[in-house]
C-alpha positions as CSV (number, residue, x, y, z in Angstrom):
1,X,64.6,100.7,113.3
2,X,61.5,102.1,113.0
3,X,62.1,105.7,111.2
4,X,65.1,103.7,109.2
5,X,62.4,102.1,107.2
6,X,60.5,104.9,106.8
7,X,63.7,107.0,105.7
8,X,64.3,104.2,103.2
9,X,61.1,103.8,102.0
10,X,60.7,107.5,101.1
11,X,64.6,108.3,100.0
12,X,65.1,105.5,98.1
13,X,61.4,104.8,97.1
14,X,61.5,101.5,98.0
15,X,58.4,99.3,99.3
16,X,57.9,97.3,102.7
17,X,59.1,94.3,101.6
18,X,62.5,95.8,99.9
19,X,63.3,97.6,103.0
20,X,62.9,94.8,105.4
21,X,65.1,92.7,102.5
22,X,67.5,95.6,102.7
23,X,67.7,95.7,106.4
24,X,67.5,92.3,107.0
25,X,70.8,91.8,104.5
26,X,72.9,94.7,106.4
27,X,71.7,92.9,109.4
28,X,73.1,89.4,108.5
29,X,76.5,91.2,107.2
30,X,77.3,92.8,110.3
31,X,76.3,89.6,112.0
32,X,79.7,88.2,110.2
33,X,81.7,91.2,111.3
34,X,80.6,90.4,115.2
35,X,82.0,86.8,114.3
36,X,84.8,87.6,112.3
37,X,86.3,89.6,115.5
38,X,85.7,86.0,117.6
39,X,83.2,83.6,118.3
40,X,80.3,84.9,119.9
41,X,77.2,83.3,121.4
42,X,73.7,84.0,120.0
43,X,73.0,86.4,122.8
44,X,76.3,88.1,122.6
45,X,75.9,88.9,118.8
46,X,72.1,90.8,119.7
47,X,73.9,92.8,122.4
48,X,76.8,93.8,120.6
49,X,74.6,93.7,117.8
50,X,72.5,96.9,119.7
51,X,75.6,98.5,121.7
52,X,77.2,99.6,118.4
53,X,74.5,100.4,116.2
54,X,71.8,101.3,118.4
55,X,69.8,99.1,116.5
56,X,68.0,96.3,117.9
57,X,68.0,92.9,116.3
58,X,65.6,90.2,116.7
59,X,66.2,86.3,117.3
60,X,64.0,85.6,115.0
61,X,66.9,87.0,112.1
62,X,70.1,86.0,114.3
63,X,69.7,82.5,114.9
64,X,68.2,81.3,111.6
65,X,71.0,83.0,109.7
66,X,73.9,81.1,112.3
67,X,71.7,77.6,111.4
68,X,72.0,78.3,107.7
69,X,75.7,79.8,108.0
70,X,76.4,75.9,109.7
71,X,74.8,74.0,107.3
72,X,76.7,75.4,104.2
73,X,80.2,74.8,106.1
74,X,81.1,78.6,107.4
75,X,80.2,78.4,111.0
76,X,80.6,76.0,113.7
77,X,79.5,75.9,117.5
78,X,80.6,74.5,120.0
79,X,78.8,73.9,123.3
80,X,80.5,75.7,126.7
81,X,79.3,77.1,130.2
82,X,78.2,80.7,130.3
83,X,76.5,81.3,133.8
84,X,74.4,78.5,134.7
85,X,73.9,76.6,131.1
86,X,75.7,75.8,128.5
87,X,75.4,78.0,125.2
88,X,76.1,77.5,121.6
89,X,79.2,79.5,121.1
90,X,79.5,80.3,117.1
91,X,83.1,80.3,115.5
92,X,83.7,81.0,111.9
93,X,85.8,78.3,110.4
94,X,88.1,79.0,107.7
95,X,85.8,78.7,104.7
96,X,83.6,81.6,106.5
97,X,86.4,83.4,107.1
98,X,87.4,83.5,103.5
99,X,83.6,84.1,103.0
100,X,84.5,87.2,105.0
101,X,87.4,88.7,103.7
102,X,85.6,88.5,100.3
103,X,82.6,90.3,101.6
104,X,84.9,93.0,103.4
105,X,87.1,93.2,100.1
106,X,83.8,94.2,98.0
107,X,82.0,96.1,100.9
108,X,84.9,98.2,100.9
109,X,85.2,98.9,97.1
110,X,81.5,100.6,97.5
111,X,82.1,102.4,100.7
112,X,85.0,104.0,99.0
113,X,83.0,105.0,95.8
114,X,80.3,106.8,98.0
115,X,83.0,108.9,100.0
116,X,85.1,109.4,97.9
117,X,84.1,112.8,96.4
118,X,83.9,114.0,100.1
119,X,87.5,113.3,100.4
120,X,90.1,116.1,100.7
121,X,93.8,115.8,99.9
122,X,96.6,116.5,102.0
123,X,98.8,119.1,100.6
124,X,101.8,118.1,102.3
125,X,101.8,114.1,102.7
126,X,98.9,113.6,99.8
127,X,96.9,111.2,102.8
128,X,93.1,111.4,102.1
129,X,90.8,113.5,104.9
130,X,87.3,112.6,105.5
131,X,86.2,115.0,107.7
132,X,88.1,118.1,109.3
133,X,91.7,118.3,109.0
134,X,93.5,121.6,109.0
135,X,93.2,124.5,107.1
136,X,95.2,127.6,106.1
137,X,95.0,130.3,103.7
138,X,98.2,130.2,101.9
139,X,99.0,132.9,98.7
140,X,94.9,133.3,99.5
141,X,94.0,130.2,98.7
142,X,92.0,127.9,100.8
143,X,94.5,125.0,101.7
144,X,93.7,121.9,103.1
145,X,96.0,119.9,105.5
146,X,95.5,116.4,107.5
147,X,97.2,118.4,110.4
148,X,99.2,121.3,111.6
149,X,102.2,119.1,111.5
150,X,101.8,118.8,107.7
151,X,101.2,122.3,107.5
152,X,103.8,123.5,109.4
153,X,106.2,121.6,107.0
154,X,104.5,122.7,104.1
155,X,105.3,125.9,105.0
156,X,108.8,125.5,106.0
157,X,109.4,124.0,102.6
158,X,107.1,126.4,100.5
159,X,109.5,129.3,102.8
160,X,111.9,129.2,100.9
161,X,109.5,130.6,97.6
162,X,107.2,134.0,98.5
163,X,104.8,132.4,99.9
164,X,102.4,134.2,102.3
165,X,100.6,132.9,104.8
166,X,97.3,134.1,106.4
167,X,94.7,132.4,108.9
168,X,94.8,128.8,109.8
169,X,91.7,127.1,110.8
170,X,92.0,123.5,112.8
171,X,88.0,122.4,111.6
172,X,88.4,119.1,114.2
């Protein structure tokens, strides 16, 4: 978490207090995520919290943010036995499931902005490629496929013209 800040701090020339804002606000979103996919104890949500982004996540962010998500109505817990005590296991109810959906819905909108000029179409089925795909040098130009499947009918449609093909490059 250490070296995140720092990257932040200089990339995006923002001070201490910004960054721990900023961090602190991705925290709290992905928080939701963890409950949207089923409640979750407070432990659980640090773990899996850490297991997927390699992140840790203090308590001290966690459980403060499931207190104030309960008092405005989009959480509930529940007490039930896990191990030898019983924990508070967190459920979103349907207001912070809509809360959700709306955050997802606008999250979305800007992750697509900011990858969408690394996006490559396919030239057969027109599906978007992030990363890899399939390429071949058809009539010498570069072009890009999601797969060889799509290539391969590309080509048996485009066989009919004069098309020639050269090199093919899988860059998975």
């Amino acid at each position: 978490m250490y070296l995140w800040k720092i990257y932040l701090r200089k990339c995006l020339r923002l001070d201490s207090i910004a960054v721990d804002k900023l961090i602190s606000d991705f925290s709290r979103f992905y928080i939701l995520t963890i409950l949207y996919e089923g409640p979750a104890h407070g432990y659980s949500i640090l773990a899996r919290f850490r297991k997927r982004l390699n992140r840790n996540i203090t308590p001290s962010i966690v459980y403060p943010f499931l207190y104030l998500l309960e008092e405005k109505g989009f959480v509930k817990h529940t007490l039930k036995p896990v191990g030898k005590k019983p924990r508070k296991i967190y459920e979103l109810t349907e207001e912070g499931k809509e809360l959700c959906r709306r955050l997802f819905k606008r999250f979305a909108g800007l992750v697509s902005t900011a990858i969408e000029p690394s996006l490559s179409i396919c030239a057969n089925c027109g599906c978007k490629v992030y990363e890899g795909g399939h390429t071949e040098n058809i009539d010498g130009k570069e072009t890009i496929f999601c797969c060889r499947h799509c290539a391969g009918s590309y080509k048996k449609e485009a066989g009919s013209s004069s098309s020639t093909f050269g090199d093919t490059q899988d860059t998975r």
